[in-house]
C-alpha positions as CSV (number, residue, x, y, z in Angstrom):
1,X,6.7,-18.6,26.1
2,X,9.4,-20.5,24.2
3,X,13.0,-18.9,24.5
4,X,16.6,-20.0,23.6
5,X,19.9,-18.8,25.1
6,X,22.6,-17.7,23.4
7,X,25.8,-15.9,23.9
8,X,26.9,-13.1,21.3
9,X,29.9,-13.9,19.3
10,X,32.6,-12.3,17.7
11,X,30.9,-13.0,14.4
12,X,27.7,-11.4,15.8
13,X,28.9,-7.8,16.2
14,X,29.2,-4.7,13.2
15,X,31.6,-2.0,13.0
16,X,29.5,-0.1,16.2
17,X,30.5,-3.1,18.4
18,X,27.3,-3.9,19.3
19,X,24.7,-6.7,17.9
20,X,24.4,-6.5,14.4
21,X,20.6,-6.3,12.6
22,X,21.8,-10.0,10.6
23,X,22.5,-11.9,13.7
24,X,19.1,-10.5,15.5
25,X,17.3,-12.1,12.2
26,X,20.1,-15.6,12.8
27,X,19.2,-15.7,16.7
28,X,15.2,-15.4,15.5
29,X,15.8,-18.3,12.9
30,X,17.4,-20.7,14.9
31,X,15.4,-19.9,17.4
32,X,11.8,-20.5,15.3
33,X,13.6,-23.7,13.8
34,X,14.0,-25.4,17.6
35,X,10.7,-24.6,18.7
36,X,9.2,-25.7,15.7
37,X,11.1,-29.2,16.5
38,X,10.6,-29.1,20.0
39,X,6.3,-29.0,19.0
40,X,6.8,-31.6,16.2
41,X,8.0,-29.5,13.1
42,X,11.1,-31.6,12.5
43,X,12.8,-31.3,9.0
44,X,11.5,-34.9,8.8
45,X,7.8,-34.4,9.5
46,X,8.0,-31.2,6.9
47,X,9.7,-33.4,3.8
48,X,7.1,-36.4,4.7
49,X,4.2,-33.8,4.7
50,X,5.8,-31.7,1.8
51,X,5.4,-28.6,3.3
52,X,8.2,-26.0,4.0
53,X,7.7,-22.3,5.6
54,X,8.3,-18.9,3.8
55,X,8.9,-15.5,5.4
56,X,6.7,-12.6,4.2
57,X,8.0,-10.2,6.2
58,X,9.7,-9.6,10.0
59,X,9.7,-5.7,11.4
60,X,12.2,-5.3,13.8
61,X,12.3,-2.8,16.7
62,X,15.4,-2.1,18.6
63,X,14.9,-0.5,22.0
64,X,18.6,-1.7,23.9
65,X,22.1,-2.5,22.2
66,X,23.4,-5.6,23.2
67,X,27.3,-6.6,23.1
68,X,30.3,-8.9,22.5
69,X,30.1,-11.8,25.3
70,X,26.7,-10.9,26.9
71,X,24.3,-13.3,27.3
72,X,20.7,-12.7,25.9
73,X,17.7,-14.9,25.4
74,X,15.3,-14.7,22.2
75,X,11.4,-16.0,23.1
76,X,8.4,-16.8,20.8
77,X,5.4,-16.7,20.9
78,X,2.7,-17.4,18.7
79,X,0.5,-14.0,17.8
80,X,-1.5,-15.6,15.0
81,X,-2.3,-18.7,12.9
82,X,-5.0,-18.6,10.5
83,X,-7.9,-21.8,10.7
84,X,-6.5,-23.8,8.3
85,X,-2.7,-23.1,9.4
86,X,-1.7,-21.8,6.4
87,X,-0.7,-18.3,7.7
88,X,1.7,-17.7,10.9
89,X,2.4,-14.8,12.9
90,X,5.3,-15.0,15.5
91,X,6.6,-12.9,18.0
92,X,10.3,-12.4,19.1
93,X,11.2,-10.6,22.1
94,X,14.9,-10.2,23.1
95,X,16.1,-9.7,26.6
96,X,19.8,-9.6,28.5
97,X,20.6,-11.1,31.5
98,X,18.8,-8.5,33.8
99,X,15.5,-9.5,31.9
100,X,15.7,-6.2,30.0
101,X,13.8,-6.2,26.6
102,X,16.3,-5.3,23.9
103,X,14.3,-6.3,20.8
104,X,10.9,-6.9,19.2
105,X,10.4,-8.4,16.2
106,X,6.9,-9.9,14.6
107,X,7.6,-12.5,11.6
108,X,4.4,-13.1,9.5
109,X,4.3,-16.0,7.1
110,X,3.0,-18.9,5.4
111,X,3.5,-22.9,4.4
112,X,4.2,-23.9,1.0
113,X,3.8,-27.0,-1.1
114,X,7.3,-27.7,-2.0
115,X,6.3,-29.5,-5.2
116,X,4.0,-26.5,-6.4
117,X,5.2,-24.2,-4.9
118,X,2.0,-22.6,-4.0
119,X,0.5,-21.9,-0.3
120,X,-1.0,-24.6,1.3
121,X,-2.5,-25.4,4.9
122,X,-1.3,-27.8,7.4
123,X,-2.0,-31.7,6.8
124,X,-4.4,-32.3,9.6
125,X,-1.8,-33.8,12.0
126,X,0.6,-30.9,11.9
127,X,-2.4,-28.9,12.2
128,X,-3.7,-30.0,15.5
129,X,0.0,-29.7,17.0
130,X,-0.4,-26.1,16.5
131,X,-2.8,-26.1,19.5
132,X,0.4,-26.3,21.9
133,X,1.4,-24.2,20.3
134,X,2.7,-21.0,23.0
135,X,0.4,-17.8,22.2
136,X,0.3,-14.0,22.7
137,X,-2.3,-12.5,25.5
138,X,-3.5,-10.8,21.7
139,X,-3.7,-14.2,19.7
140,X,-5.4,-13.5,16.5
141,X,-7.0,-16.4,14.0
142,X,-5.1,-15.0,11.1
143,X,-7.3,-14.2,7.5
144,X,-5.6,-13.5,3.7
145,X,-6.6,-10.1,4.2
146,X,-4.3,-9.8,7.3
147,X,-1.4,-10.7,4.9
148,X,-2.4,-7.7,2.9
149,X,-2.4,-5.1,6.2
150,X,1.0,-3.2,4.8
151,X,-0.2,-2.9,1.1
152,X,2.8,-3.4,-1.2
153,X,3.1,-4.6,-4.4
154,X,6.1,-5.9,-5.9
155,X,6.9,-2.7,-9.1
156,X,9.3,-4.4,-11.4
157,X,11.7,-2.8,-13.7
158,X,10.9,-1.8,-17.2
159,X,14.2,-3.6,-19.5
């Protein structure tokens, strides 16, 4: 399991003093941005490889409120990754400083082309770092029709 400390800020709280829902989805980011340096994901290796994550969706649970000055510590682990890499599934837990669970939260996503714009899978050397990669007791080798699980469609406005 990967996990980052951090201490909750001023900045962090909402008008019921307690951990607000945007800084449980800042703690998850930075937190998913240093392990994915940590296991060779730099910003560097991304831009060489041309490749850049997206976010398709994160479902957060809240079981504990959390507050001004406490400490708390956000883990990852890795749920799911489809063959080719293309598709991740991460999972957040939350915990304070008596180890209590506070949070859940499951991110699914993909990589990108950052010229196209389209998904893409891993280059073959990002790839096989995945295979350090920290995973869930439930580890799944992610499909396209896992992406599809929750059914919705984008419905645009009629102008």
């Amino acid at each position: 399991m990967y996990t980052k400390e951090f201490e909750i800020r001023w900045s962090d709280i909402d008008a019921n003093r307690h951990l607000a829902n945007s800084a449980y989805i800042n703690y998850m980011s930075h937190t998913r941005t240093a392990f994915l340096q940590d296991h060779g994901f730099s910003l560097m290796a991304l831009s060489k490889a041309g490749v850049g994550p997206v976010v398709f969706h994160e479902h957060v649970h809240y079981f504990k409120e959390a507050f001004l000055g406490q400490p708390i510590t956000v883990s990852l682990e890795v749920s799911g990754l489809s063959e080719d890499g293309m598709f991740f599934k991460f999972d957040h837990n939350f915990y304070n400083s008596k180890g209590q669970n506070l949070a859940f939260c499951e991110i699914v996503g993909a990589w990108i082309d950052l010229g196209t714009r389209k998904l893409i899978g891993l280059p073959q050397d990002l790839l096989e770092m995945t295979s350090k990669f920290p995973k869930t007791e439930d580890y799944k080798i992610l499909t396209k029709e896992d992406m599809r699980l929750h059914g919705r469609l984008p419905k645009h406005l009629e102008l």
